[in-house]
C-alpha atoms as one frame of an Amber mdcrd trajectory, in Angstrom:
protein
  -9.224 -30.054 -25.900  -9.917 -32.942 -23.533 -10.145 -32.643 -19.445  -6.760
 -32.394 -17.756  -8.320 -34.338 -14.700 -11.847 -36.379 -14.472 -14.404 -33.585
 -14.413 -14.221 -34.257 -10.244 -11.303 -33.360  -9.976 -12.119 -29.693 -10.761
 -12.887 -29.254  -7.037 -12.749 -24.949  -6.605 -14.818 -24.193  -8.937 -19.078
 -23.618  -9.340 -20.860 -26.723 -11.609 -19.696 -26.557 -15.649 -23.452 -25.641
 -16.645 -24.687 -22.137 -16.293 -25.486 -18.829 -16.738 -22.394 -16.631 -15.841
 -20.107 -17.300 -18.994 -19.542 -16.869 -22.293 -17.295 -18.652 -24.744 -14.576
 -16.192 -25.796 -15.743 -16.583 -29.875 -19.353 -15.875 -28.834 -20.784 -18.663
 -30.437 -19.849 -21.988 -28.475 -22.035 -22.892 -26.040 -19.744 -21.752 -22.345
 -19.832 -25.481 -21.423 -16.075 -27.595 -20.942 -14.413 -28.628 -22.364 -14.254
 -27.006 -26.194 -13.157 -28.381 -29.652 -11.285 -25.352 -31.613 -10.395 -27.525
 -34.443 -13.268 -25.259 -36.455 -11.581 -22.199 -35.739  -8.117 -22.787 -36.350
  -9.721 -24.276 -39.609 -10.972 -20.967 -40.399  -7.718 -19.055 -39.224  -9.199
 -17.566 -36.296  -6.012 -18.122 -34.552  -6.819 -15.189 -31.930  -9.067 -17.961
 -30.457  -5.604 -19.036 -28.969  -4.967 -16.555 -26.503  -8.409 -17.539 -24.677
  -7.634 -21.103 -24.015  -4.346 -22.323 -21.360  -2.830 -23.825 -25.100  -2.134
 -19.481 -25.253   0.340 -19.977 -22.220   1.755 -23.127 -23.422   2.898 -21.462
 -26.504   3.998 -18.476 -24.974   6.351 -20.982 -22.392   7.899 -22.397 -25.427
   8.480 -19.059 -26.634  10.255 -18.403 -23.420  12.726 -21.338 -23.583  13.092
 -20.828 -27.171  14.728 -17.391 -26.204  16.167 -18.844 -22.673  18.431 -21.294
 -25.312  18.932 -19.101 -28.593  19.963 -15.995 -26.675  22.109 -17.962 -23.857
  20.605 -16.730 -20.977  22.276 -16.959 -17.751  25.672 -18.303 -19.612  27.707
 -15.272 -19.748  29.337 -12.806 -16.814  26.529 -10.752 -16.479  22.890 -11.055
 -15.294  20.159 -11.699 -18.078  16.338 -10.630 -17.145  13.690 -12.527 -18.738
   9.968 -11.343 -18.132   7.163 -13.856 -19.062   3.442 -12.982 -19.315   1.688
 -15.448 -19.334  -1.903 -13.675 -20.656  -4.224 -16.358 -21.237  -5.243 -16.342
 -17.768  -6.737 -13.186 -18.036  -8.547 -14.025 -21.289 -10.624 -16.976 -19.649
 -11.211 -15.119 -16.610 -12.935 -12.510 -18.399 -15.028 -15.049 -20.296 -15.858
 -17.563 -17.545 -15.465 -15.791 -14.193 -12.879 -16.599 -11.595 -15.030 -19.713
 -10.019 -15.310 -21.250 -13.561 -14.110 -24.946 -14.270 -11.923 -22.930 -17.636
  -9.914 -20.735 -15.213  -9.606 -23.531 -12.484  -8.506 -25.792 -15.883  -6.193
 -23.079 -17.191  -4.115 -22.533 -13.790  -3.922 -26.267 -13.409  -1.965 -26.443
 -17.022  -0.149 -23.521 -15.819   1.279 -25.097 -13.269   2.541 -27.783 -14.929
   4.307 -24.995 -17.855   6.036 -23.139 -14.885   7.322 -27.065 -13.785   8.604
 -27.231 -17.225  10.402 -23.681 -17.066  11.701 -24.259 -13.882  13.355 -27.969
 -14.702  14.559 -26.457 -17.727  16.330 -23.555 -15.809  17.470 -26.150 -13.134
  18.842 -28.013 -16.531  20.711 -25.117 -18.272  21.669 -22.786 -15.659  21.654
 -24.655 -12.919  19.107 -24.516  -9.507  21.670 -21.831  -7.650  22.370 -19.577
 -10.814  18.784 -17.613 -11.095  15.859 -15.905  -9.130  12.862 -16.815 -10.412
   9.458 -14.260  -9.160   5.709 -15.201 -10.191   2.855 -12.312  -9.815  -0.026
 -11.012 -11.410  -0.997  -7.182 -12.302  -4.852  -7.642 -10.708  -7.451 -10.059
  -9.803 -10.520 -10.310 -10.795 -14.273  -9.610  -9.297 -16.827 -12.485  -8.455
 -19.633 -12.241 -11.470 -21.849  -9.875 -10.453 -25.027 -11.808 -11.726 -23.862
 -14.620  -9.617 -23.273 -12.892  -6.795 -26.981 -11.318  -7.243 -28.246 -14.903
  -7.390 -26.648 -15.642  -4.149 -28.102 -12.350  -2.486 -24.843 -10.864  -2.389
 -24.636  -7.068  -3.824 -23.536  -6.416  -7.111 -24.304  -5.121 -10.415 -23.937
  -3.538 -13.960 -23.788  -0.032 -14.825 -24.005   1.029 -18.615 -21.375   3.450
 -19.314 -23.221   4.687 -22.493 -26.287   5.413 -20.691 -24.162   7.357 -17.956
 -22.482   9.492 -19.845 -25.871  10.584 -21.430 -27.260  11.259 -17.831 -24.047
  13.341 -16.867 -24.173  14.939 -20.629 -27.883  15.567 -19.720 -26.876  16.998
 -16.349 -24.764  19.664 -17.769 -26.860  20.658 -20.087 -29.694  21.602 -17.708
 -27.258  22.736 -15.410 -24.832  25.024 -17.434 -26.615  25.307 -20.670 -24.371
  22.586 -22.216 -22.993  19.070 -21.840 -19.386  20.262 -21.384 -18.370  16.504
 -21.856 -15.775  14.980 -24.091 -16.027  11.676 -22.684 -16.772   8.923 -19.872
 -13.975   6.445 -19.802 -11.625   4.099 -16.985 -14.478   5.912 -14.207 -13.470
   9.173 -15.233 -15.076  12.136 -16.997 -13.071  14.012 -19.004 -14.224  18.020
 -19.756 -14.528  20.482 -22.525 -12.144  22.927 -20.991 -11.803  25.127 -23.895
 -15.417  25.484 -24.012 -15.944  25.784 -20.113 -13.194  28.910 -20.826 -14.563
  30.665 -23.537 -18.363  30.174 -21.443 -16.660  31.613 -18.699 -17.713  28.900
 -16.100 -15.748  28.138 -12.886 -13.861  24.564 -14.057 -13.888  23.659  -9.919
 -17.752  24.572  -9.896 -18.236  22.435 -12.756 -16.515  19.613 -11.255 -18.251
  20.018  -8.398 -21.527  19.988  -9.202 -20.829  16.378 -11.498 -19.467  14.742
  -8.203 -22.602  15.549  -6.097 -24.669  14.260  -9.724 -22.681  11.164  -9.437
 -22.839  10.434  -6.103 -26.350  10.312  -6.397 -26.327   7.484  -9.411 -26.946
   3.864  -7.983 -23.559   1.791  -7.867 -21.382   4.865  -7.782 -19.253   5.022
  -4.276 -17.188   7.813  -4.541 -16.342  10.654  -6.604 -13.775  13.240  -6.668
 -12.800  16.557  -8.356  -8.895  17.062  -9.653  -8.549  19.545  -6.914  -8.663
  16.946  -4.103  -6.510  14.147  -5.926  -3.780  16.829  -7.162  -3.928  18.353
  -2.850  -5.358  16.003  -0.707  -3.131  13.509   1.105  -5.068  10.324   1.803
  -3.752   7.286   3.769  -1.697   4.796   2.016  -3.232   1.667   2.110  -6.769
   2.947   1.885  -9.443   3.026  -1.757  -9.187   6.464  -1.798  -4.983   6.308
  -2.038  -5.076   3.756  -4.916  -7.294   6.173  -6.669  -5.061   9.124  -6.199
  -2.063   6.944  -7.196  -3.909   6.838 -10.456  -4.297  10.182 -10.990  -1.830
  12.373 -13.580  -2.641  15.991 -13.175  -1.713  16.335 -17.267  -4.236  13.116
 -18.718  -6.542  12.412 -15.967 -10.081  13.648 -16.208 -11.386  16.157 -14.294
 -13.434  13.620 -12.149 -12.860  10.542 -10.806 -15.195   7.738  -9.606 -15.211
   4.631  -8.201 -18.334   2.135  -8.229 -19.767   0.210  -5.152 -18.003  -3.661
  -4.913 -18.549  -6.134  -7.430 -20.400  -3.514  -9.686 -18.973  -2.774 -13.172
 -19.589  -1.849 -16.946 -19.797  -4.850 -18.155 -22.553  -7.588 -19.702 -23.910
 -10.193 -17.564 -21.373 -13.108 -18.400 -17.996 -13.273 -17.109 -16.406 -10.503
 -15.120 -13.567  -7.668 -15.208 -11.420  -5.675 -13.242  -9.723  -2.182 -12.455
 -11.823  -1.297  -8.700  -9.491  -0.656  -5.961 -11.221  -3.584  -3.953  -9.395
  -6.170  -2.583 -10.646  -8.651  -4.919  -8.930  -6.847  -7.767  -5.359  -5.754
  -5.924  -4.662  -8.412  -3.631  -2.511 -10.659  -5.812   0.107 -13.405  -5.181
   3.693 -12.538  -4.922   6.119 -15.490  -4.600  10.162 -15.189  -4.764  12.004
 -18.451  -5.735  15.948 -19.552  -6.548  19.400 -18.531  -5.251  19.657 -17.472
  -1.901  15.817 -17.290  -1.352  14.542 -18.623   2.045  12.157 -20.562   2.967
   8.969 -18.976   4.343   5.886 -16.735   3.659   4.557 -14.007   5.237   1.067
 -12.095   5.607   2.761  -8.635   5.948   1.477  -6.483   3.537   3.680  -5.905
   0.316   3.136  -4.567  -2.562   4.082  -5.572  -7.132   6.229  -2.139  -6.569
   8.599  -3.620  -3.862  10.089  -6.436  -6.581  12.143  -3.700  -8.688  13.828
  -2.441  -5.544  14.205  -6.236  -4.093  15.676  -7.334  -6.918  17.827  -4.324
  -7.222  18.839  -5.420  -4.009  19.973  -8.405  -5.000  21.923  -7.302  -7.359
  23.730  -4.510  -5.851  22.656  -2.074  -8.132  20.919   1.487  -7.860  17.061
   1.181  -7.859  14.888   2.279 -11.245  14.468   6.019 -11.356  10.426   5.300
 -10.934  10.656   3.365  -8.085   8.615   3.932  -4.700   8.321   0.574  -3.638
  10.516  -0.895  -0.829  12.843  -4.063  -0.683  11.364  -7.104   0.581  13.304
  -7.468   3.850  12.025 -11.366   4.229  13.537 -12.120   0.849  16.889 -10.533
   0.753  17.646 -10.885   4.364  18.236  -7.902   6.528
């Protein structure tokens, strides 16, 4: 793998050299750019996914199907949906201010120039819509960020669910947990039954124990995410909008920015900060104008838009909204 550009020319991102990342096979030293000639040797071909060469493949995979299956040839409208993955891969290793993610979107761009031509090519500039998003961002390294006396930090989620097991037990005679997982803890029921506890009690009293752990911000019962109403747009709604009264837990919690369970090197997401839901959303093609906008949309409002577009009924599932600016009103 050589540079794509002179090492300069890596201009967003922190120096090559330090202590914030780790090579996705564990073993390389985290320093660009990488040989994987050795690994491929071996047939570790999952090393793939975690280098841009992941993307490339999966864009020839794309036009492979875009020419064997005729797309955009016949009467009606053909829907092809691309993920392109490896992004997320290298972000988790290196961090989102690493030169391997600044490297990766750079090839990126030029695969979408390829898919585009090649839809310009075969079904021509004014026959297709083309959108480009991403399902979440990414958070800042928190050991970085702690280096730069900016809040942050790790939380082990095996020693926390000991302390909340712990808790319990003093508390009702037993740890009443089945497990810690996705910032939610998930109860015995059956067992909180048959000890004839008070399930909302219960909850209650793990809420006020969590809110009392260092990097824990919030933390609420299933009672107030199945009644409360809290305002869209706000932490506490994206939470909610998470929550599924039948395979939920039976407490929710959310830690403090740029804190995670995680190890030192490279970063991950799923908070309801910014950093991890504020995501590019770009229409292109047919009938799309010119423009941007800093109105506030949201990855829900493309099924309706496009729905829109094509004069159709929206999904069953849908609450987002059409996208006025794109369609036109």
């Amino acid at each position: 793998m050589e540079y794509l550009v002179s090492i300069a020319g890596y201009t967003e991102s922190l120096a090559d050299k330090n202590n914030y990342e780790a090579a996705p096979n564990k073993k390389d030293t985290a320093i660009f750019p990488y040989d994987y000639k050795v690994q491929l040797d071996k047939n570790n071909f999952e090393i793939i996914k975690a280098t841009p060469y992941g993307n490339t493949i999966t864009k020839d995979l794309a036009l492979a199907c875009l020419k064997a299956e005729q797309l955009g040839k016949g009467k009606q409208t053909d829907m092809l949906c691309i993920s392109f993955s490896s992004t997320d891969y290298v972000g988790h290793s290196y961090g989102p201010r690493s030169v391997e993610v600044e490297d990766v979107y750079l090839r990126l761009d030029k695969d979408l120039e390829e898919l585009i031509s090649t839809l310009n090519a075969t079904v021509g500039k004014d026959n297709y819509v083309l959108f480009l998003t991403a399902d979440h961002g990414a958070c800042d390294v928190p050991a970085h960020l702690m280096d730069v006396k900016i809040p942050g930090g790790y939380i082990s989620e095996d020693e926390l669910t000991k302390n909340i097991k712990t808790h319990c037990m003093n508390q009702f005679g037993d740890s009443l947990v089945l497990s810690v997982i996705n910032q939610q803890v998930f109860l015995n029921e059956a067992k909180i039954m048959a000890m004839k506890l008070n399930k909302l009690v219960v909850e209650h009293v793990l809420v006020n124990y969590l809110l009392t752990v260092k990097g824990v911000a919030e933390a609420y019962t299933s009672e107030v995410l199945r009644n409360n109403d809290f305002t869209e747009g706000t932490f506490k709604h994206l939470i909610q909008k998470g929550y599924n009264h039948v395979r939920s837990g039976n407490v929710a919690f959310s830690y403090n920015p740029a804190w995670m369970e995680y190890h030192n090197k490279g970063t991950t997401h799923g908070a309801s900060y910014s950093y991890d839901t504020h995501v590019p959303l770009l229409f292109f093609g047919s009938g799309i104008p010119k423009g941007s906008t800093v109105k506030k949309v949201n990855i829900v409002d493309i099924a309706p838009t496009i729905s829109m577009m094509l004069h159709m009924s929206f999904p069953n599932g849908t609450t987002g909204k059409p996208l006025e600016e794109v369609i036109g009103k």
